[in-house]
Every structure is written in C-alpha cells, then in structure tokens.
C-alpha positions, 0 to 999 in steps of 0.5 A: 502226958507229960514229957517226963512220964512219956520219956519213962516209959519209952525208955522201959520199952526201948530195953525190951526192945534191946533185950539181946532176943533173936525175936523180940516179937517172941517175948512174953514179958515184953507183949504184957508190958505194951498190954498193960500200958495200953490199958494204963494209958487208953487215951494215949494215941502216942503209945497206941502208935508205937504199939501198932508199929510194934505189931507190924514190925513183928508181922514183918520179922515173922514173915521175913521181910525186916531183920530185928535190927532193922525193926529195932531202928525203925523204932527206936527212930520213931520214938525219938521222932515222938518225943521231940514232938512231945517236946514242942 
C-alpha cells in the first residue's frame, strides 16, 4: 500500500483512538471502522497488525492491566514504527 494511502488511514484511526472516551475499546463507531478496513484491505498484514494489538490493548484495558493512556501510547508507538518502515 502506498505511503500516502497507509498515512490516511492511520491518521483516521489515531483520532478514533484520541476520541476523549474513557474506553475507546467501547466505541461502536470506532470497531466498524477496523472491520471495515479489514475487509477493504484483506491482504494488508500492516493493518492486520494494528488491529490484532487494538484487540489486545482492549483485552488488557477491560481486564485492568494498562490504562487508555498507556494502551493509546503503545499505539500510537507502533504505528509510527509502521509507517517509518512503509517508508524504507
């Protein structure tokens, strides 16, 4: 995918991230846009990734282990790791 394309939608699910919600695990909008990339994107291991962390971020929210704010660093660290390496 080009690096353009990837920083688009990267950017539309940092925001859903960044939301203000106290869980943004919880957020209904937020879970049909990953869905809906996924079958957009089916061959994309990249946004597979991202996705399977999300998943574990939120398992690890509801079970108490990390904070949003933790959850959302890790994220937001591993998707800039993502796009530098779309970039080499």
């Amino acid at each position: 995918m080009t690096r353009i394309i990837w920083t688009m939608i990267l950017k539309r699910m940092s925001l859903t991230l960044k939301a203000g919600k106290e869980n943004f695990c919880n957020e209904p909008d937020a879970n049909l846009q990953w869905e809906s990339l996924i079958l957009e994107y089916p061959d994309d291991m990249q946004i597979h990734t991202l996705h399977a962390l999300r998943i574990g971020l939120c398992f690890k929210v509801n079970r108490g282990d990390l904070t949003d704010g933790q959850t959302t660093e890790i994220f937001e660290n591993m998707k800039r790791a993502l796009i530098n390496a779309e970039a080499i």
